[in-house]
Structures are given as C-alpha cells and as structure tokens.
N, C-alpha and C positions, 0 to 999 in steps of 0.2 A: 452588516456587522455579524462576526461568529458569535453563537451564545452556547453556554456548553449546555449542553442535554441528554446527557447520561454521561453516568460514569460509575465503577468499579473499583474494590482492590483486590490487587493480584493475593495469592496466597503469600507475598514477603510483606503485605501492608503498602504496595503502592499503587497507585491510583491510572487508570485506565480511562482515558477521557477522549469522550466523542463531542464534538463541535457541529454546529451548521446554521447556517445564514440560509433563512428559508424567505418567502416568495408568498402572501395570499396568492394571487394568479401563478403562482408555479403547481402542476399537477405533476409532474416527474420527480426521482431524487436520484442522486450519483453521490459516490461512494470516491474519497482519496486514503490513502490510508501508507502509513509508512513505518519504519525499522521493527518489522518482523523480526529483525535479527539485531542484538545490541549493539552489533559491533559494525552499524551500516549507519551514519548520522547523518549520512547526508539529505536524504529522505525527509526525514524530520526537518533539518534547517529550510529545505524546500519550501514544506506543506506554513511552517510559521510565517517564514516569509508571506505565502501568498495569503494567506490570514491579515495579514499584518497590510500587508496593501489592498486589499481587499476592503478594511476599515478605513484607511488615513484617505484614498482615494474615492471612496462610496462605489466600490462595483457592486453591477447587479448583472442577473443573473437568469433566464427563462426555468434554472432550476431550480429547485434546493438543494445545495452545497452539504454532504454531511463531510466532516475530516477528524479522522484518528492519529494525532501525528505519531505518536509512538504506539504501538502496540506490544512490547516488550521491555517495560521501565526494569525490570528486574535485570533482564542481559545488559540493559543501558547501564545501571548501576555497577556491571561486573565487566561490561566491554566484551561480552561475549558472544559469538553467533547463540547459540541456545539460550534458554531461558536459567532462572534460580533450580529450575529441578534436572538441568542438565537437557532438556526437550529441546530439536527443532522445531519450533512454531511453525514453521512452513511446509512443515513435512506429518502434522499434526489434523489432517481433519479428515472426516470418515470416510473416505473416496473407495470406490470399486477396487482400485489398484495400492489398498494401503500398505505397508511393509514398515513392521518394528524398528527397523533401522535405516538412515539414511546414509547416502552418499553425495560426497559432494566436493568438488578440486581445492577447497580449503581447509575443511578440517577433516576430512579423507570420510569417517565416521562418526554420527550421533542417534542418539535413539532417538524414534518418534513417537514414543510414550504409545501409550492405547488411542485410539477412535476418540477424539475430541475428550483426552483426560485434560487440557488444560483451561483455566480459566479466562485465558485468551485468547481460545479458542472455541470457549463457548461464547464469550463475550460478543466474535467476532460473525457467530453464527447466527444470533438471535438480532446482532444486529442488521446484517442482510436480510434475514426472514421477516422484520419487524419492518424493514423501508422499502422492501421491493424496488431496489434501484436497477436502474434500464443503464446505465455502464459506471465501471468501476474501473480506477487507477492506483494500481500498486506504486510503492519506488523502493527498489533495493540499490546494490552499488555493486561494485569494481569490474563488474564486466563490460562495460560501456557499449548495449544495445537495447533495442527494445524486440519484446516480446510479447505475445498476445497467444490469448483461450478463450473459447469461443467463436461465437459470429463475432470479431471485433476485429476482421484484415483489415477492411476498411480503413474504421476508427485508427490503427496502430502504423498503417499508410501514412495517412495525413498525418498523424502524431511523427511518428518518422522522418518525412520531408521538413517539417516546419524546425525541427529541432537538431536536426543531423547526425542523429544516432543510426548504426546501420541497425533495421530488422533484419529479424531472423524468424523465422519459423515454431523449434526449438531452441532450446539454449546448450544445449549437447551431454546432456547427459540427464539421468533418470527423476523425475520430480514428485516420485510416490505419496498419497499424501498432501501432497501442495495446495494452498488455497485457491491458484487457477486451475488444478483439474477439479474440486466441488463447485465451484463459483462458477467456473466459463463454461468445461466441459460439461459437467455433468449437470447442474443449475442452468445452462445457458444463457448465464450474462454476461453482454461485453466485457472482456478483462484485457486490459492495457498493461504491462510491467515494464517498469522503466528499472533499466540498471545503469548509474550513474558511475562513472571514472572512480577512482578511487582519491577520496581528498587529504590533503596531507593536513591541514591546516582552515580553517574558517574564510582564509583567503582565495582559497579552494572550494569550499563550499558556493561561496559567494558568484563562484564560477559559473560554475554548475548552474545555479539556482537563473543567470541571467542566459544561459543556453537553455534552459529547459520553459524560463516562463512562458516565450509565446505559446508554446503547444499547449503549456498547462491549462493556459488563460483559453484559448482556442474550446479545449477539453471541455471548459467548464461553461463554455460560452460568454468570458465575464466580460464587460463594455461601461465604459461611466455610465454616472444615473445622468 
C-alpha cells in the first residue's frame, strides 16, 4: 500500500506529494515520478493507476516503490508545459551544461529560471539525495518513445521490448538543464523516460496506461503477495 511521506507547497500553495510502499526486507529504492510538465497528464494517470492496483491487488515488491505523480500542480492548474513562474522544470536543475533558456518543438522557447530557483526542483533534488535510489522512471508524453540517461541501455531495452515504444538514444534536440542529465548523466543513476502518445481524452489515457503497465510493473518488479 502507498503511504504519503513527504510533501510540500509549491510557491502558488499547492502541495507536492511523494508516495511509497516500502518493504522491511527491501534494501534498494526507485524513483517514478511524473508531469514535469502541466500540460503532460498522462504520466500522472499512469503513476495513480499503478498506485491504485498496486493497493486493490496487494503487489509487492523486492523494492521500495517512492512516486511523485505530479511534480508540477501549478502548470497542472494552468495546463501549461512550465510552471506558475513561467519556468521549465525540466530544464531547471544545476547541470554542467545549464542554459537560461530552453528550446523545445512545442513551445519553440522558455526560461529556465537560475540553477535549481524552483521549489520543485529542490523538492525533486533533496528527494534523490535523501533516497539514494539505484533506478528511476520518468513519464512525459506526445513523442511516443523512450529514452534513457545514464548506465540504463539496458534497463530502457527491456523497458522498450516489453512495451513497444521505439528507443532512441536522444530525443533530438537540446535538453539543457534536464533532470536526466543531473540524475543519469551526471549523478549516474539509471534514468528511464518514457514519452507517451499524445491523449486526447481519459479514454486515451486509459490506453496508454494498459500499453505501458507490463514494463512498468516489470520496472518495479511488482508480483502478487
């Protein structure tokens, strides 16, 4: 069962909330974490979902499970890739290669604030340094593949095959900033990013969510008790 254990509010007053279903015999933690961006829900419907079966089914787990389904309630509230201060979150954490402004095929340009100015981005930082988790799973949407940072070909192989999304390497263009170049690249933890189709509708969602669970479930190693 998820129990929340930690949580936050953003600078608009809304709440940032970490979950996980832990294990006495579990010695490892992994990381899922979703809608960086407000304007990506499908991520989120995912991560509830597997929360949600995760309880009604009793999975368990050789981990402990942490999940962030939303990590930007304020874009969520506006429906925006960036956040209430205008920030891409994803282009927001102290990386060798940071740059004030991003690029990106959807909204052409957005700032990326200063070296981890937002509170979702500290949130998201103290939370990896606090759990020392051995592999993490992003989910964004409308490009329909997956992508990986770090040692995690592997991992993003099998994640790949099981779910039918093509990998790729890159995602083709510049990700300055990103939480897979601090996290995978430069922290070297498995990082897995799944970009899901673009959903038009819950019925859609719904989709997605029965395309992506065996990998997820796989990901997380979850198996009846």
């Amino acid at each position: 069962m998820f129990k929340l254990v930690k949580t936050i509010s953003d600078a608009f007053g809304n709440d940032i909330n970490l979950y996980a279903q832990t294990c006495t015999t579990a010695k490892e933690n992994i990381l899922l974490v979703a809608r960086f961006h407000g304007d990506e829900p499908e991520g989120e419907f995912c991560l509830r979902e597997l929360m949600k079966e995760a309880q009604d089914q009793e999975l368990v787990s050789p981990y402990n499970i942490y999940i962030t389904p939303c990590l930007n309630p304020s874009g969520k509230e506006l429906f925006t890739r960036a956040n209430g201060h205008k920030i891409d979150l994803n282009r927001n954490y102290p990386t060798q290669n940071f740059t004030d402004v991003s690029f990106n095929p959807h909204t052409k340009e957005l700032s990326s604030g200063t070296p981890a100015s937002e509170i979702e981005t500290k949130f998201m930082i103290e939370t990896v340094i606090q759990y020392n988790f051995v592999r993490i799973l992003s989910i964004h949407s409308d490009l329909h593949l997956i992508d990986y940072d770090g040692p995690a070909r592997d991992l993003a192989l099998r994640f790949s095959a099981m779910c039918h999304y093509k990998l790729v390497d890159n995602i083709g263009y510049a990700t300055n900033g990103s939480f897979g170049t601090w996290v995978g690249i430069e922290k070297q933890i498995p990082l897995i990013t799944v970009e899901t189709w673009h959903a038009e509708n819950e019925n859609d969602m719904a989709k997605i969510w029965s395309e992506l669970k065996p990998a997820i479930w796989d990901f997380c190693k979850l198996t009846s008790a």
